[in-house]
C-alpha positions in Angstrom: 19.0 22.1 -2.7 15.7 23.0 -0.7 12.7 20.5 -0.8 9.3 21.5 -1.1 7.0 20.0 1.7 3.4 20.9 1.4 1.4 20.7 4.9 -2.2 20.4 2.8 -1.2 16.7 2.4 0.3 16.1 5.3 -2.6 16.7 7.7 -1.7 18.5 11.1 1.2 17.0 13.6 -2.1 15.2 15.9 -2.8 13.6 12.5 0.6 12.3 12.0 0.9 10.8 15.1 -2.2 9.1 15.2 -1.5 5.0 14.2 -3.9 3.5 12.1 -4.5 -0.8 11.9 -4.7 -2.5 8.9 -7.3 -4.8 8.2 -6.6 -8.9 8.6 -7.4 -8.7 4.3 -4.5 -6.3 4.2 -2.2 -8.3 6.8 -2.9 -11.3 4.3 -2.8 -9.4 0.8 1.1 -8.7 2.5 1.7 -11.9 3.6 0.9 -13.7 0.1 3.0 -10.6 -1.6 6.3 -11.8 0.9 5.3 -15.4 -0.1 5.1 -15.0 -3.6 8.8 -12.4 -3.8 10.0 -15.1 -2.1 8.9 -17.6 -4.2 9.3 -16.1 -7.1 12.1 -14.1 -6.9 10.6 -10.8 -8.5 8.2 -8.2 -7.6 8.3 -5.0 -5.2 11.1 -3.3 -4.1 13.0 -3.1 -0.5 10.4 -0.7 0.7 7.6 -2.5 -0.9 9.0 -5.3 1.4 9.5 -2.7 4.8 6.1 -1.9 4.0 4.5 -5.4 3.6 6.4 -6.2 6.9 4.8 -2.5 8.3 1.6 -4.0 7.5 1.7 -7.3 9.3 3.1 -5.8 12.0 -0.1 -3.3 12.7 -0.3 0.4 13.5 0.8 2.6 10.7 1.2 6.3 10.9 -1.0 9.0 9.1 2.1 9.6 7.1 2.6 5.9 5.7 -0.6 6.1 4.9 -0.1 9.1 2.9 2.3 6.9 1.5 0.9 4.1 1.1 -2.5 5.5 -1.2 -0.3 7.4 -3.4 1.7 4.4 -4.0 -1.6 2.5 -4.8 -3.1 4.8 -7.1 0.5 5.3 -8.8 0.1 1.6 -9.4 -3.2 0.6 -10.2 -2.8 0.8 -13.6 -0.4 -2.8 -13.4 -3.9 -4.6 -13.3 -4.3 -4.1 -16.3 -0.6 -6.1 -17.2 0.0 -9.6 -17.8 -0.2 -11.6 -15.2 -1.9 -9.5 -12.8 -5.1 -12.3 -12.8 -4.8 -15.8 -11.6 -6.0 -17.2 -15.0 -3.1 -15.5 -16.9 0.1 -16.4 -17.9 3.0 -15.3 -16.0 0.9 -15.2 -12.3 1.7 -13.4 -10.6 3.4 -11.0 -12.0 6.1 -8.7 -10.6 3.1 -6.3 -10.7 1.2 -8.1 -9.2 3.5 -9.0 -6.1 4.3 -5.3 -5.4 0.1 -4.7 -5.3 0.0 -7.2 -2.9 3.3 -6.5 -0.6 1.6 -3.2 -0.1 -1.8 -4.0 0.7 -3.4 -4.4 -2.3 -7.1 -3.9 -3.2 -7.5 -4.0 0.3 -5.2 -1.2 1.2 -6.2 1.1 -1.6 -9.8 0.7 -0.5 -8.7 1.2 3.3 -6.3 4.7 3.1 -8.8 6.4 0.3 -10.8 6.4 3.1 -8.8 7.6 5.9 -7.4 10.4 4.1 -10.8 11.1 3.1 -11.7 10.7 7.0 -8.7 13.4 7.8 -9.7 15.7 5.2 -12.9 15.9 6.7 -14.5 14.0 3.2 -16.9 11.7 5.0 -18.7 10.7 2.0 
């Protein structure tokens, strides 16, 4: 079975190859989300986890990114759950952990703007 890849979101190859470094906010939103799936047990997935790791580790490509804000905005609607806020039962949620292995308000803040950078959406 063919998959459909659409170049409009992937920005041009010089794009993808450029890295990009997270902020030290994002580095520690991913640190507390490894802390806290270790700690408790839940939250995030494998990739969630490579990603956190990605994070620390500095210099992501255009294409994680990509990743990474769809991800986010895919997800933001778990603020909203249970446990999301430190005075609520439950903190922090499984939710919560994933927002943070990837970033978290941080992150979202961070690729919005440089996909809206590549796109040529300086506003």
């Amino acid at each position: 079975m063919a998959s459909y890849y659409c170049n409009k979101w992937q920005g041009s190859a010089e794009d993808r190859a450029e890295s990009f470094t997270p902020t030290q906010e994002m580095r520690a939103e991913a640190r507390r989300g490894l802390e806290w799936r270790r700690a408790f047990g839940r939250g995030g997935t494998e990739i969630g986890v490579a990603r956190a790791r990605d994070i620390i580790n500095g210099n992501l490509s255009y294409d994680t990114v990509l990743r990474m804000r769809s991800f986010l905005a895919r997800h933001e609607i778990d603020k909203q759950g249970q446990g999301f806020s430190p005075s609520e039962t439950g903190y922090p949620s499984a939710g919560r952990i994933a927002w943070a292995l990837w970033g978290g308000d941080p992150g979202k803040v961070w690729a919005d703007k440089i996909v809206r950078d590549q796109a040529g959406e300086n506003t």
